[in-house]
C-alpha positions as CSV (number, residue, x, y, z in Angstrom):
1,X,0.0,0.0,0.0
2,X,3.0,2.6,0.8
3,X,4.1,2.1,-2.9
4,X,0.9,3.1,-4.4
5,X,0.7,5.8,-1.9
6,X,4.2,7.3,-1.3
7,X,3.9,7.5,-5.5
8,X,0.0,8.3,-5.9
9,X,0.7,11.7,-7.7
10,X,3.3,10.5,-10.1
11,X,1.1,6.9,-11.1
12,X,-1.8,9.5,-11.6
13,X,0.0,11.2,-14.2
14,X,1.3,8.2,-15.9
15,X,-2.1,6.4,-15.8
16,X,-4.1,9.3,-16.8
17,X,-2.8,8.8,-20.3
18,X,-4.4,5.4,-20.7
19,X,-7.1,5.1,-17.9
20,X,-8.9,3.5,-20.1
21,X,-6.5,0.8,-20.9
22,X,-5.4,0.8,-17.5
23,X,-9.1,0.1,-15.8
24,X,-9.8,-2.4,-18.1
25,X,-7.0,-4.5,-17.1
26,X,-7.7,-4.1,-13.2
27,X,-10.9,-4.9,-14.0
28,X,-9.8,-8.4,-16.1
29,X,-7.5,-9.1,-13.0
30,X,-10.4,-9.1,-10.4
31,X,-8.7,-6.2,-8.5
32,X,-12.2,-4.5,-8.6
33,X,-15.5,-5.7,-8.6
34,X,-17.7,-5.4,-11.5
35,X,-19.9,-2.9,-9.8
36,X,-16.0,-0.6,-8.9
37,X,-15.9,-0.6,-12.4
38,X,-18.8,0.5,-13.9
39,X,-18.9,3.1,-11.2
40,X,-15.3,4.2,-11.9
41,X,-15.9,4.0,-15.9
42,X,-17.9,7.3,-16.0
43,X,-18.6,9.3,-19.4
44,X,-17.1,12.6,-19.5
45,X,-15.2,12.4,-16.2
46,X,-10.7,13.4,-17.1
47,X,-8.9,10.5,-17.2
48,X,-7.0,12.1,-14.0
49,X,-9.8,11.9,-11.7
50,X,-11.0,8.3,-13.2
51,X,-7.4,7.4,-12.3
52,X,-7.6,8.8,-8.7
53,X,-10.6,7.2,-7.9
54,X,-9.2,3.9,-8.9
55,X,-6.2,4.2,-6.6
56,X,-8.5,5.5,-3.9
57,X,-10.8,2.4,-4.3
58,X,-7.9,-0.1,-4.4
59,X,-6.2,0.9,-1.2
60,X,-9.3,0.9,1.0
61,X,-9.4,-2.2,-0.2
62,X,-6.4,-3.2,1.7
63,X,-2.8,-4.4,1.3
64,X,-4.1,-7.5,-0.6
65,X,-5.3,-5.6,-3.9
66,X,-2.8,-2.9,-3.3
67,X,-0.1,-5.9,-3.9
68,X,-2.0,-7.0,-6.7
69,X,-2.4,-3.3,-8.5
70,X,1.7,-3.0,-8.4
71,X,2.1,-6.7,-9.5
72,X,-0.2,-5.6,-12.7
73,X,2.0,-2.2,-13.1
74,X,4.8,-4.2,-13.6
75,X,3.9,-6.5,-16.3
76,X,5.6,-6.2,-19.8
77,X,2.1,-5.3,-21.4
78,X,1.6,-2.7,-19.2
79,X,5.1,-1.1,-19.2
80,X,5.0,-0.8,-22.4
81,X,1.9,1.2,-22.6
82,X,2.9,2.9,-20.0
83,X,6.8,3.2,-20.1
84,X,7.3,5.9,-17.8
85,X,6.3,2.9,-15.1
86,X,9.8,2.0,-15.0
87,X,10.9,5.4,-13.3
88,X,8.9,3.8,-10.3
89,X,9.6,0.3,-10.4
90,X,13.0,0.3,-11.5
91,X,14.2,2.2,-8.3
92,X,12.6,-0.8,-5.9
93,X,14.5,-3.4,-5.4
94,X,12.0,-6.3,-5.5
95,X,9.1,-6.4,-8.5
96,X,6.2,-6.9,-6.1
97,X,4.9,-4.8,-3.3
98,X,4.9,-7.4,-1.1
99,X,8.7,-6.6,0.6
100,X,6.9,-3.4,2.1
101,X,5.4,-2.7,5.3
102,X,1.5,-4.1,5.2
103,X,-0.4,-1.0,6.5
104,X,0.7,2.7,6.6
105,X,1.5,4.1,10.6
106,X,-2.7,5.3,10.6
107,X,-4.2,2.7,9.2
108,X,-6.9,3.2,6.5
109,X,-10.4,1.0,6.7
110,X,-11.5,-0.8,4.3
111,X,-14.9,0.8,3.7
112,X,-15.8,-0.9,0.2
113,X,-18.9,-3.4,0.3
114,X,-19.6,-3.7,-2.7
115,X,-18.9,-7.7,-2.4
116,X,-21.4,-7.8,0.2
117,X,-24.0,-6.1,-1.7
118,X,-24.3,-8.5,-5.0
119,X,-27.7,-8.5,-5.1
120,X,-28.5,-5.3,-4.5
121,X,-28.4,-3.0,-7.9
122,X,-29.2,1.2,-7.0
123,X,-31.1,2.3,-9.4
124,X,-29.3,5.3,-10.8
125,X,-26.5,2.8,-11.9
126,X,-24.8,2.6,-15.3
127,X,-23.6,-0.7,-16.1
128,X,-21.8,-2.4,-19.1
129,X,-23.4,-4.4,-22.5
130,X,-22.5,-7.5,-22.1
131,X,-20.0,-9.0,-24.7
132,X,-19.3,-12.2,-24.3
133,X,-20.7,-13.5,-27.4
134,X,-19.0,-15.6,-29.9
135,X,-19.0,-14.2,-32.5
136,X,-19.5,-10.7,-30.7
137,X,-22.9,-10.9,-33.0
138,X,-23.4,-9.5,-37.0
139,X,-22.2,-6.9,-38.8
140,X,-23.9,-6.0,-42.1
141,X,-22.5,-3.5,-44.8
142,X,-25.0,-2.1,-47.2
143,X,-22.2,-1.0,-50.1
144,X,-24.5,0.8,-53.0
145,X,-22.2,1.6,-55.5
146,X,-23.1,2.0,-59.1
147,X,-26.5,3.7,-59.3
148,X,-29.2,3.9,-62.5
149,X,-29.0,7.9,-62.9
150,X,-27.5,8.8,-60.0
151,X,-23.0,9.3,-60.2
152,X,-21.2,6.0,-59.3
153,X,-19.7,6.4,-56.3
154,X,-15.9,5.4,-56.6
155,X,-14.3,4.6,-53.5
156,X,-16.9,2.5,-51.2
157,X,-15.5,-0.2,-51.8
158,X,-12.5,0.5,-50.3
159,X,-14.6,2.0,-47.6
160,X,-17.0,-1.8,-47.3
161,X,-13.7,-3.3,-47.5
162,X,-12.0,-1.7,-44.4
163,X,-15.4,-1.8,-42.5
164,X,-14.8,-5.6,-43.0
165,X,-11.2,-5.6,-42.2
166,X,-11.8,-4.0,-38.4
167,X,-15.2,-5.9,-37.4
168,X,-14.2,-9.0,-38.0
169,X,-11.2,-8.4,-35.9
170,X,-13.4,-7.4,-33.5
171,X,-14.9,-10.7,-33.6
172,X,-17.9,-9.5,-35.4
173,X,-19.6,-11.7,-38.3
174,X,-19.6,-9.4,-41.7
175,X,-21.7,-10.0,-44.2
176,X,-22.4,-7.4,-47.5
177,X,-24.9,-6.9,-49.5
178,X,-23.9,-4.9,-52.8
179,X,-26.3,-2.5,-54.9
180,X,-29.9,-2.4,-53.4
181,X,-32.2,-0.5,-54.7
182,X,-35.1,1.7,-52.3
183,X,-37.6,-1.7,-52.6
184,X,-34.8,-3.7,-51.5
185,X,-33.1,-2.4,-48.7
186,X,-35.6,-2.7,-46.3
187,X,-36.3,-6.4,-47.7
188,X,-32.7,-6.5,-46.8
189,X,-32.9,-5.2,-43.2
190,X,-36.1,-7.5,-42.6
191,X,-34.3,-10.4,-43.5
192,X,-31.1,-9.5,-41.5
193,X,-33.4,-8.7,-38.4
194,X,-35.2,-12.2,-38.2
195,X,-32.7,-14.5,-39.8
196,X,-34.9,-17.1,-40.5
197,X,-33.8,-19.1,-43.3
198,X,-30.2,-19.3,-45.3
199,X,-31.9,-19.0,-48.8
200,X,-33.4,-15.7,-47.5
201,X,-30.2,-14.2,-47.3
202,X,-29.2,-15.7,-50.4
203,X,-31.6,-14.2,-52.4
204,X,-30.6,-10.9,-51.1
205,X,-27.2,-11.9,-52.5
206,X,-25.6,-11.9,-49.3
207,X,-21.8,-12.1,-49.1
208,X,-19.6,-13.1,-46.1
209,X,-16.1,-11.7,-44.9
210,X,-14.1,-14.6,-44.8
211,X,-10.0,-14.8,-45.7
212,X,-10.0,-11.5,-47.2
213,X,-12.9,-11.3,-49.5
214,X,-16.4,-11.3,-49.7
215,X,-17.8,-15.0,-50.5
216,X,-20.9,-16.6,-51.1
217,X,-22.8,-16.6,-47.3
218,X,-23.3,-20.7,-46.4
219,X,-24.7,-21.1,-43.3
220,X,-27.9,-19.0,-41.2
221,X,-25.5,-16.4,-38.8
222,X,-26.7,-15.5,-35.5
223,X,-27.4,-12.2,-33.8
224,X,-25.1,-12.1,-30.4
225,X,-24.4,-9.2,-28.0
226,X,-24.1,-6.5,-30.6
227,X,-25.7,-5.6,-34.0
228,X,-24.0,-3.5,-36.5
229,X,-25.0,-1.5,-40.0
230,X,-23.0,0.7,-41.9
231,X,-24.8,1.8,-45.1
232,X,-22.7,3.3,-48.1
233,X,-24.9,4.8,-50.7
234,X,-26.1,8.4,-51.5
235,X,-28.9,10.3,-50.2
236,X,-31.6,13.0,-49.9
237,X,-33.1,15.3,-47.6
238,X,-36.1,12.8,-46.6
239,X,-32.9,9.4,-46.1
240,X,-30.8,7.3,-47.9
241,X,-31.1,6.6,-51.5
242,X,-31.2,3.3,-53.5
243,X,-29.6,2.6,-56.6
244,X,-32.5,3.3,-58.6
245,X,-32.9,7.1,-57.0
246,X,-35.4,6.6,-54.2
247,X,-35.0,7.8,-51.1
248,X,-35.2,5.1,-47.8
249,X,-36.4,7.0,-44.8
250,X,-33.9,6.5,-41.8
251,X,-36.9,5.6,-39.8
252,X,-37.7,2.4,-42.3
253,X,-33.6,1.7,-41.7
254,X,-34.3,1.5,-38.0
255,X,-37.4,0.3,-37.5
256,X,-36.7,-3.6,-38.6
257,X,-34.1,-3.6,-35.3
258,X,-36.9,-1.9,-32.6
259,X,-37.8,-3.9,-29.5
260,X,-41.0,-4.8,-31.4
261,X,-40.3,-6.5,-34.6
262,X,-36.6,-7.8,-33.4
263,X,-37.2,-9.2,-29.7
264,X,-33.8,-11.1,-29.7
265,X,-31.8,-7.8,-29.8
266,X,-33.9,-5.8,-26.7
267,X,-31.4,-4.6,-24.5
268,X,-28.7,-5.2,-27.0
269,X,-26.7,-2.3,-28.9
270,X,-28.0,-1.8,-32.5
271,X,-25.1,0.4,-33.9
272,X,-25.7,2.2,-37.4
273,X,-23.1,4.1,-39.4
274,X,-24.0,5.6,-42.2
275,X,-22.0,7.2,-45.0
276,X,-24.1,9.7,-46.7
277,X,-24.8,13.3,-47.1
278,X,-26.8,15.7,-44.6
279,X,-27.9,18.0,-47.6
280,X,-26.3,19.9,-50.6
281,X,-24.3,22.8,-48.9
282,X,-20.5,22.8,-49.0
283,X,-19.6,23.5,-45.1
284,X,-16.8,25.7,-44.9
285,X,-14.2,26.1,-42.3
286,X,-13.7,29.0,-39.5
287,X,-10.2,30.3,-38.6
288,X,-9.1,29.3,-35.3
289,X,-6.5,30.5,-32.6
290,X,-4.2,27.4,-33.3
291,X,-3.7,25.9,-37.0
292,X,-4.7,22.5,-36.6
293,X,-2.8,19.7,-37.6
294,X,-4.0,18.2,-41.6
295,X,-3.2,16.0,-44.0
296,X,-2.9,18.0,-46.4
297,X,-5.2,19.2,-49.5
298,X,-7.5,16.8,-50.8
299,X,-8.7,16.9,-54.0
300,X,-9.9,13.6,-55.5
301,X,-13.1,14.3,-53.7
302,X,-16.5,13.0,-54.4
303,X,-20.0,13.4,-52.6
304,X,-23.2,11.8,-51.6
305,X,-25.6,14.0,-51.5
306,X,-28.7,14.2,-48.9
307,X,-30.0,14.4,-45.6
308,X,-30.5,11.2,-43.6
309,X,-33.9,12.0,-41.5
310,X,-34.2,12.7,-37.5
311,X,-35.2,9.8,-35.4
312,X,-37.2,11.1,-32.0
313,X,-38.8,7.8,-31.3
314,X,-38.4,7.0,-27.0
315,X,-39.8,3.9,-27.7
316,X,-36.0,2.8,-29.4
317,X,-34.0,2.4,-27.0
318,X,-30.4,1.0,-27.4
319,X,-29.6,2.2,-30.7
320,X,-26.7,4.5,-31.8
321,X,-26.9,6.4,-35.2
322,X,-23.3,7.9,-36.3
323,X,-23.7,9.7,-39.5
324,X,-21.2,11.6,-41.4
325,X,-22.1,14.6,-41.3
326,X,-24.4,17.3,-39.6
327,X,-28.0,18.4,-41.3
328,X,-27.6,20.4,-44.3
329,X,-24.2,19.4,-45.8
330,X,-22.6,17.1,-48.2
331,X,-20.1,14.1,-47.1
332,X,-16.7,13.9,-48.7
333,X,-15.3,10.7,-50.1
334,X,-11.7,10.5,-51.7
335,X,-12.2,8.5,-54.9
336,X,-8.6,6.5,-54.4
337,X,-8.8,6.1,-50.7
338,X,-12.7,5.9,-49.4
339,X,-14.4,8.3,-47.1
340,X,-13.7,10.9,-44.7
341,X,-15.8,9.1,-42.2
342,X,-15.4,5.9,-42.7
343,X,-11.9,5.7,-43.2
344,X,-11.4,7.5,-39.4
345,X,-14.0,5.2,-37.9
346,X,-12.3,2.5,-38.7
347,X,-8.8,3.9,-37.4
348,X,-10.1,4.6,-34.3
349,X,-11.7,1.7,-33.5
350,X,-8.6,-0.4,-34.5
351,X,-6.5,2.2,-32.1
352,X,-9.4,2.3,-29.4
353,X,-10.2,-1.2,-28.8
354,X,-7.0,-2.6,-27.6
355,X,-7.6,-0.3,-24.9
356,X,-10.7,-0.6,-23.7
357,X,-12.3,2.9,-24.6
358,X,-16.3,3.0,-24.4
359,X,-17.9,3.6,-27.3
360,X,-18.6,7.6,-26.9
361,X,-14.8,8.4,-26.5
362,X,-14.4,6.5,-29.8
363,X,-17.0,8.7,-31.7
364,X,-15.3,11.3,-30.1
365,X,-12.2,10.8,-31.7
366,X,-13.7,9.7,-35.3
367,X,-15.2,13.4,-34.9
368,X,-12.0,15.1,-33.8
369,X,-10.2,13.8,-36.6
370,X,-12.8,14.5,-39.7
371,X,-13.2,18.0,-38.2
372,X,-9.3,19.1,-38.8
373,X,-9.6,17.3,-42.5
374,X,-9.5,19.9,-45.1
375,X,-10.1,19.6,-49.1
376,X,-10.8,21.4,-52.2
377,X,-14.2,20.3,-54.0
378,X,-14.6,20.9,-57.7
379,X,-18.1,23.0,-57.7
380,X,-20.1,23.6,-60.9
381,X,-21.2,27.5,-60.7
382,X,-24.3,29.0,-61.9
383,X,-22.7,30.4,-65.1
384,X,-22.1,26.4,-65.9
385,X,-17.9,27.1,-64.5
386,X,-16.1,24.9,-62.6
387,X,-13.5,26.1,-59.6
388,X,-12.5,24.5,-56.3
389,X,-14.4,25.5,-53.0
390,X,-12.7,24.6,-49.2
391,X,-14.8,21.5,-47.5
392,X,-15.0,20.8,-44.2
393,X,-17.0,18.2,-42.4
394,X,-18.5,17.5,-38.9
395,X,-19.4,13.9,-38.2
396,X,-23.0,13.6,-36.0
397,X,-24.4,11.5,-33.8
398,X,-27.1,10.6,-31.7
399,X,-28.2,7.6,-29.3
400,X,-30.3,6.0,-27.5
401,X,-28.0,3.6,-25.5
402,X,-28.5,2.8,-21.7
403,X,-25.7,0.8,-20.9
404,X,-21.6,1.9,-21.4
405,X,-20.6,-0.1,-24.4
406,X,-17.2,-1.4,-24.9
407,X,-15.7,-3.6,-26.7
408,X,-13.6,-6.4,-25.3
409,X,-9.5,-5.8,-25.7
410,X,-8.2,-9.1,-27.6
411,X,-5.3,-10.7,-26.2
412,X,-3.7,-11.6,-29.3
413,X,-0.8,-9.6,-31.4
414,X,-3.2,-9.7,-34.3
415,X,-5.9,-8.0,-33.2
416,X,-7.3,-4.6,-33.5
């Protein structure tokens, strides 16, 4: 226990850095209960005071855990994450708490009884999805690419194929379904909501993520403890568009998932990203104190124009809705190298997961990331010219989730 305290400010700065990755692993250790952690794993709170609440919890716990806390400090995973460890461990002469003095000279209760109190649940308590699953549950990609009338839009396949990439590392099932039109899609989504019968899917021309491609689908998947569905296509003000023009109401998108119509998903996360426009205006940018940091001027862009609709329905709860952009404006997708969106969705859920960030710090990066991208969109004027006009974008989102969702770390070099 001295270690932890003689060193409480310096651990709190280290840990602050990954608190996430940190409490997840004192979690998987045992060194807090379930209930510590979901009452230590608070949106919104700094990483500083999550971290001092978590030493704080373990040392009323008593000398036991405190041991167990440095033990896990020390490990080679955790170093590394955290390398400035060393300039605390490396000046003890043993790797274990164990060779100093038991209690402090006042000593501190232990005034944690939360073990005690198992089955009793307040009611103002946030608690965790469960994701145990295997697989974590499905993952289906809409990709509409090559429309009747409407512009082909070059790129999503790069974006369906990275989408793949990630999920199934995350132990999700992916399956695609290419080209729908507005009749379609919601056939689509029925089908994918009650999972009834292989040749259902079939006929939808349903392709799984196996080895690095998309092959034929053959056998019935299973929902588990998550749903996902990332939809690719252009759009209008009123939703999303299939490939023969028509518009799909987000609400018709939704509504196949609901507590209602998909009972085996009730209290489950239903996740939806989708990668179309918010309307027809070019958002620009606004100067700011401090340049921030860009990739530099992109000009092999594209867009998919259209507004996906507002969902205001209490009645669905558990669902998340990331879109790419906010109402009014056009999404941006890089012919060559796939969407803004997308493409930083899936780089921060391959950099978040390991680490065991919940789901809103994640959208919270994918946001911080699209907003400091800047590009130059070719823009027909009125007098029939072209020129280039500065894009920005502001990825949006909106939920109905009651539970802190994470997604499990894997333990293996190869994961995300």
């Amino acid at each position: 226990m001295q270690t932890l305290r003689k060193n409480k400010t310096l651990l709190t700065e280290i840990l602050s850095e990954e608190s996430s990755f940190i409490l997840q692993h004192v979690q998987q250790e045992e060194i807090v209960t379930n209930r510590d952690y979901n009452n230590l794993k608070i949106p919104n709170q700094s990483n500083e005071k999550t971290v001092i609440n978590l030493l704080d919890k373990v040392m009323n716990k008593g000398n036991t855990k405190c041991c167990e806390l440095v033990n896990l400090l020390q490990k080679p995973h955790i170093i590394k994450q955290c390398p400035r460890l060393e300039e605390i461990f490396n000046n003890n002469t043993k790797p274990s708490d164990h060779t100093f003095n038991p209690a402090p000279t006042v000593p501190i209760p232990c005034t944690d009884t939360s073990d005690l109190e198992k089955g009793v649940t307040s009611g103002d308590e946030v608690s965790l999805y469960e994701m145990t699953s295997v697989p974590r549950g499905l993952c289906l990609i809409i990709n509409n690419e090559i429309f009747d009338k409407l512009g082909k839009r070059t790129g999503s396949n790069k974006d369906a194929v990275d989408l793949a990439n990630i999920f199934s590392r995350m132990k999700f099932r992916v399956v695609m379904c290419k080209d729908k039109t507005a009749v379609e899609i919601p056939i689509v989504l029925k089908v994918f909501s009650e999972l009834k019968q292989l040749s259902d899917l079939q006929q939808c021309g349903a392709k799984e993520w196996v080895g690095g491609q998309f092959t034929d689908l053959k056998d019935l998947p299973k929902h588990g403890d998550a749903f996902v569905c990332c939809i690719l296509s252009h759009g209008e003000k009123e939703g999303v568009c299939g490939t023969d023009g028509t518009v799909v109401p987000t609400i018709d998108i939704l509504s196949p998932f609901n507590g209602t119509n998909c009972s085996i998903l009730v209290e489950k996360p239903k996740l939806f990203f989708i990668q179309a426009c918010r309307g027809k205006d070019v958002q620009p940018g606004v100067p700011v104190s401090k340049k921030p940091k860009v990739e530099g001027t992109d000009r092999e862009l594209d867009t998919d124009n259209g507004q996906v609709q507002d969902y205001t329905l209490p009645i669905y709860s558990d669902y998340l809705v990331f879109m790419a952009n906010v109402e009014q404006y056009i999404s941006i997708r890089n012919v060559n190298t796939g969407s803004w969106f997308i493409q930083s969705l899936c780089g921060q859920l391959e950099k978040s997961c390991t680490r065991g960030k919940n789901i809103y710090e994640i959208l919270t990066g994918v946001k911080a990331v699209v907003s400091k991208k800047i590009g130059d969109l070719r823009i027909k004027d009125a007098n029939g010219d072209y020129g280039y006009e500065v894009v920005k974008q502001s990825p949006d989102s909106r939920d109905t989730l009651t539970k802190i969702l994470i997604f499990p770390a894997e333990t293996t070099h190869s994961s995300c």
